[in-house]
C-alpha positions as CSV (number, residue, x, y, z in Angstrom):
1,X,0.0,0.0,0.0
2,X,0.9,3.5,-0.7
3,X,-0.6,6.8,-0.1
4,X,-2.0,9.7,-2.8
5,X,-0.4,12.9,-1.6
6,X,-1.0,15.8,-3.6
7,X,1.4,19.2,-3.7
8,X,0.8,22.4,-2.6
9,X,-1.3,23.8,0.5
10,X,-3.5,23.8,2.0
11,X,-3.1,19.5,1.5
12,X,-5.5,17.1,1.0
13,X,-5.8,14.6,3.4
14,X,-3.7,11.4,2.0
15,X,-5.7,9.1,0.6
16,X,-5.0,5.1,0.2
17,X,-3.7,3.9,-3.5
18,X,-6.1,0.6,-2.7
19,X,-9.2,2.7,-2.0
20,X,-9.7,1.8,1.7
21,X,-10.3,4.5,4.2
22,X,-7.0,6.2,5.1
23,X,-8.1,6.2,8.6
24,X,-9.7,3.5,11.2
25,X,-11.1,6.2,13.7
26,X,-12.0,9.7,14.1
27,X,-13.3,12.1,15.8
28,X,-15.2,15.6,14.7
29,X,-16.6,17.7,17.6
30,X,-17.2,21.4,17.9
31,X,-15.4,23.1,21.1
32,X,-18.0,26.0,22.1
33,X,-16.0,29.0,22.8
34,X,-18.5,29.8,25.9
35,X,-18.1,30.8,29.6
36,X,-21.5,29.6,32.4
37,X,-22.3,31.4,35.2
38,X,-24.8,30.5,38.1
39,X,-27.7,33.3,38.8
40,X,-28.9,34.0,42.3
41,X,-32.1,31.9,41.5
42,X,-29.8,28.8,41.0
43,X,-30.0,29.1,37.3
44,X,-27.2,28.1,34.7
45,X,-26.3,30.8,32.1
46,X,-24.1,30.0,28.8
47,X,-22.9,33.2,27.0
48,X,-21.1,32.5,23.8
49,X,-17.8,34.4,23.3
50,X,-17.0,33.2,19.6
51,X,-17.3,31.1,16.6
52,X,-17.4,26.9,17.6
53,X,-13.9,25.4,16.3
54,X,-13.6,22.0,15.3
55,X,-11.4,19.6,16.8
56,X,-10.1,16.4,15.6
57,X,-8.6,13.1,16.0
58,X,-6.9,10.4,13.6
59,X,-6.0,7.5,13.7
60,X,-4.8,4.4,10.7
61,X,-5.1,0.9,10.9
62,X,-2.4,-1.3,12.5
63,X,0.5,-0.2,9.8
64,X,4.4,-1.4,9.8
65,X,6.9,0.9,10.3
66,X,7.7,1.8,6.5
67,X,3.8,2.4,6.1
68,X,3.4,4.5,9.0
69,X,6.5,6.9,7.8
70,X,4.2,8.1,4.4
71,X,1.8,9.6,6.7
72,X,4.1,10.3,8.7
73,X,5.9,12.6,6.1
74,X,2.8,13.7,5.0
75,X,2.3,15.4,9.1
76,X,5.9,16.4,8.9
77,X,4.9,18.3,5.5
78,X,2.7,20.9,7.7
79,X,5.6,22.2,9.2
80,X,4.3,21.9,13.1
81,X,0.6,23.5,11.8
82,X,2.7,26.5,10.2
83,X,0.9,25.2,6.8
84,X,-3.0,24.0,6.8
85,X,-4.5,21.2,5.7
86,X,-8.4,20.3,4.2
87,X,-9.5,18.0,7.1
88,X,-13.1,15.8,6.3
89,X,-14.5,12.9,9.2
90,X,-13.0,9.9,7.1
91,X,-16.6,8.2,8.3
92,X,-18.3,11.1,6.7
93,X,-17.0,11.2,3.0
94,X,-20.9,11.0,1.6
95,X,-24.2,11.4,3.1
96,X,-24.7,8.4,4.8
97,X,-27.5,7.1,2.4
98,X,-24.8,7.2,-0.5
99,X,-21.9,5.3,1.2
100,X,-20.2,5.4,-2.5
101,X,-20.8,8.3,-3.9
102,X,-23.0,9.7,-6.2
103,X,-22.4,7.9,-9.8
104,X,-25.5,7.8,-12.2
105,X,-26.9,10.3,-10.1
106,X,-28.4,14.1,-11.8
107,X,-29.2,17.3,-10.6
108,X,-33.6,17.6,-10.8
109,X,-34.7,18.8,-14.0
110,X,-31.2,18.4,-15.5
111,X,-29.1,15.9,-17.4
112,X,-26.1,17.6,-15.5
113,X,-24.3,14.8,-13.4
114,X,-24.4,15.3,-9.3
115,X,-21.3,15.6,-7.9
116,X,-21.8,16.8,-4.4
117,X,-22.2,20.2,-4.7
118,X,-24.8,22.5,-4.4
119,X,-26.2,26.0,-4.0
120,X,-27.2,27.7,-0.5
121,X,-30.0,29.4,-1.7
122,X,-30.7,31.0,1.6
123,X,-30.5,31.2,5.6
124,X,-32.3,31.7,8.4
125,X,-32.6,34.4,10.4
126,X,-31.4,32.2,14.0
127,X,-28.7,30.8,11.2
128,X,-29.5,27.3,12.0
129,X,-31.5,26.2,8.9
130,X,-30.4,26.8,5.3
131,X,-32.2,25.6,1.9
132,X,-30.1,24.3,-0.8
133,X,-30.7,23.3,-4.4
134,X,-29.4,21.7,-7.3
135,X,-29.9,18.3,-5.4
136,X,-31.3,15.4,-7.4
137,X,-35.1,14.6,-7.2
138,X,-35.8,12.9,-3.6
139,X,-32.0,12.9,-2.3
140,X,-32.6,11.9,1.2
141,X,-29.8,13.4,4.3
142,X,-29.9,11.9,7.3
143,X,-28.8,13.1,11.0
144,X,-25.2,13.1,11.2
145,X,-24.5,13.9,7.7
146,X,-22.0,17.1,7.4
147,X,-21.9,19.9,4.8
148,X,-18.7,22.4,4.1
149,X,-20.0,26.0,3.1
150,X,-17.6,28.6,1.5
151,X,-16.5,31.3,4.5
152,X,-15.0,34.6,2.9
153,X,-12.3,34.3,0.1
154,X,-10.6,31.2,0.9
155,X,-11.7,29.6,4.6
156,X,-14.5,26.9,4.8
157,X,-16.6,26.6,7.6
158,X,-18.2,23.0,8.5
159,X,-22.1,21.5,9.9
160,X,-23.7,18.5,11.2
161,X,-27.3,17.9,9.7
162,X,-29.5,17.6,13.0
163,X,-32.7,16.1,11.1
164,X,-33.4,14.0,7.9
165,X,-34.3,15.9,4.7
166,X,-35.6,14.8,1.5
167,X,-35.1,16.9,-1.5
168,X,-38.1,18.0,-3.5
169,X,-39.0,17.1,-7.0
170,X,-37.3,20.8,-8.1
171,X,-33.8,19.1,-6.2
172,X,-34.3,22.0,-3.1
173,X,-34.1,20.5,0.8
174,X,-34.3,22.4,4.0
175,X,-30.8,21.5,5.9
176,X,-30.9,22.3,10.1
177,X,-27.1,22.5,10.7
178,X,-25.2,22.8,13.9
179,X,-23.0,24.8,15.1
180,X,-24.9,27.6,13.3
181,X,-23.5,29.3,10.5
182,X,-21.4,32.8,11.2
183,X,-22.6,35.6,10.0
184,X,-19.8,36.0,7.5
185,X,-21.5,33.1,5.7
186,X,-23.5,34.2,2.9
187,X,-26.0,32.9,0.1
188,X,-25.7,31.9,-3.4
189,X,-22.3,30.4,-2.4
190,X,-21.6,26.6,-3.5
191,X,-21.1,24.0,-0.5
192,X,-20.0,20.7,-0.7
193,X,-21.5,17.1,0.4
194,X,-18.6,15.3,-0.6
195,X,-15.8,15.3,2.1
196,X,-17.0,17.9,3.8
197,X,-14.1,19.8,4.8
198,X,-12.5,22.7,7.0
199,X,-9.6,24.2,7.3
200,X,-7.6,23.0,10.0
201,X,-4.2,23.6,11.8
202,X,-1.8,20.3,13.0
203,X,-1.6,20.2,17.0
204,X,2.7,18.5,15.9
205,X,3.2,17.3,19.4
206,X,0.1,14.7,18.9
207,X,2.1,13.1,16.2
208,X,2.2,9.3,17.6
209,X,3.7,6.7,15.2
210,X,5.6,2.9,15.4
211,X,9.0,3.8,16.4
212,X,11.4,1.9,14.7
213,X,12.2,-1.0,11.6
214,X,10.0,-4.1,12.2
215,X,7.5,-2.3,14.7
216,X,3.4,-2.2,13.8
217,X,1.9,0.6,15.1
218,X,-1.1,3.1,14.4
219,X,-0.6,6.6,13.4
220,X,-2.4,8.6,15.4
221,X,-2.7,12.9,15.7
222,X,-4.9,16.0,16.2
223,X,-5.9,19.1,14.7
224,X,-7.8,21.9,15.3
225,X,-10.0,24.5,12.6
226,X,-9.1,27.3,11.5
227,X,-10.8,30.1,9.1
C-alpha cells in the first residue's frame, strides 16, 4: 500500500492507493468558545464568546513501520501547523445514504451529473436552517451527515445535519445544521456534500507513530479548525 499525496497547501488529506479508508477512527466535535455562570435563582447561564472550532482526531489501521513513515511525512509536510490542511470525518466522506458516492446520479430537471455540490440558496434568520438546491429529485440526508459551506475568500466553515431531509421534485431541501452558521457566511455560495471539509491547523506534538524498523503501530494525531 501507498498513499495519494497531492502538492501544494492547504493539502488534502492522503488518501490510500487501494481505496480503503486512510483512517480507522476519528473524531469531529465542535469546542464551544462559551463561559457559564450561576444566577442568584440557582440558574445556569451560557454566554457564547466566539465562533465553535472543530477539533479532531486520527487514527490508521495497525501499519508497519515503513507504512506508517508516508503519513508520517505527510504530518511532517505541515511544518508543526505552520501550513493547513483540508480535514473531512474519514466516516463522513458521503451522506450516509450514499456510502459510495454519487455515480449515475443528476441534478432535478437536468441531465447535469451530481457531484456533491450544491447552491445555498438562503439562511435563516437564527442561522441554524439553510435551503439548498441543485440536489437530485428525492436525495434523502440523514442526522449526522455534514456539509462544508464557503466562509470569505478562501476559509470553509463546516455543519452537522440535525434532522433528515428529503429533497423535493425541483432538487431543493431544508438543511438544520449545527454549530450555526457565522454571520460572514452568505448565500448563493456553492457548498459541498462530498468530504465535507474545514480548514484546519496540525496540534505537531500529537504526532504518535511505530518507532522503529519491524515495529506495527497506528498513526495517530490532532488538529484543530481554523478560518
Amino acid at each position: 500500500m501507498s498513499l495519494i499525496i497531492t502538492s501544494g497547501f492547504p493539502r488534502d488529506l492522503p488518501e490510500r492507493s487501494d481505496g480503503l479508508l486512510p483512517f480507522e477512527s476519528a473524531t469531529f466535535e465542535p469546542a464551544y468558545n462559551q463561559v457559564s455562570h450561576s444566577t442568584r435563582g440557582g440558574k445556569i447561564g451560557v454566554v457564547n464568546l466566539g465562533v465553535p472550532l472543530w477539533v479532531m482526531t486520527f487514527a490508521t489501521h495497525v501499519l508497519p513501520y515503513e507504512e506508517a513513515l508516508e503519513y508520517v511525512s505527510w504530518a511532517q509536510s505541515l511544518r508543526g501547523g505552520a501550513l493547513l490542511f483540508k480535514a473531512w470525518h474519514p466516516w463522513c466522506r458521503y451522506p450516509l445514504n450514499y456510502p459510495q458516492g454519487f455515480t449515475g446520479m443528476k441534478r432535478a430537471g437536468t441531465s447535469e451529473s451530481f457531484d456533491g455540490t450544491l447552491t445555498v440558496a438562503s439562511i435563516n434568520s437564527t442561522r441554524d436552517q439553510i435551503i439548498v438546491t441543485g440536489l437530485p429529485n428525492a436525495f434523502a440526508f440523514k442526522r449526522g451527515d455534514m456539509i462544508s459551506i464557503p466562509i470569505g475568500a478562501t476559509g470553509r466553515t463546516l455543519h452537522r445535519l440535525m434532522a433528515p431531509s428529503t429533497a423535493s421534485g425541483l432538487g431543493a431541501a431544508n438543511l438544520t445544521v449545527e454549530p450555526t452558521l457565522p454571520l460572514s457566511v452568505v448565500a448563493d455560495v456553492t457548498a459541498t456534500v462530498a468530504k465535507p471539509w474545514c480548514l484546519a491547523v496540525l496540534n505537531a506534538d500529537s504526532i504518535r507513530a511505530p518507532l522503529q524498523s519491524g515495529h506495527m503501530g497506528r498513526v495517530e494525531f490532532s488538529a484543530t479548525q481554523t478560518f
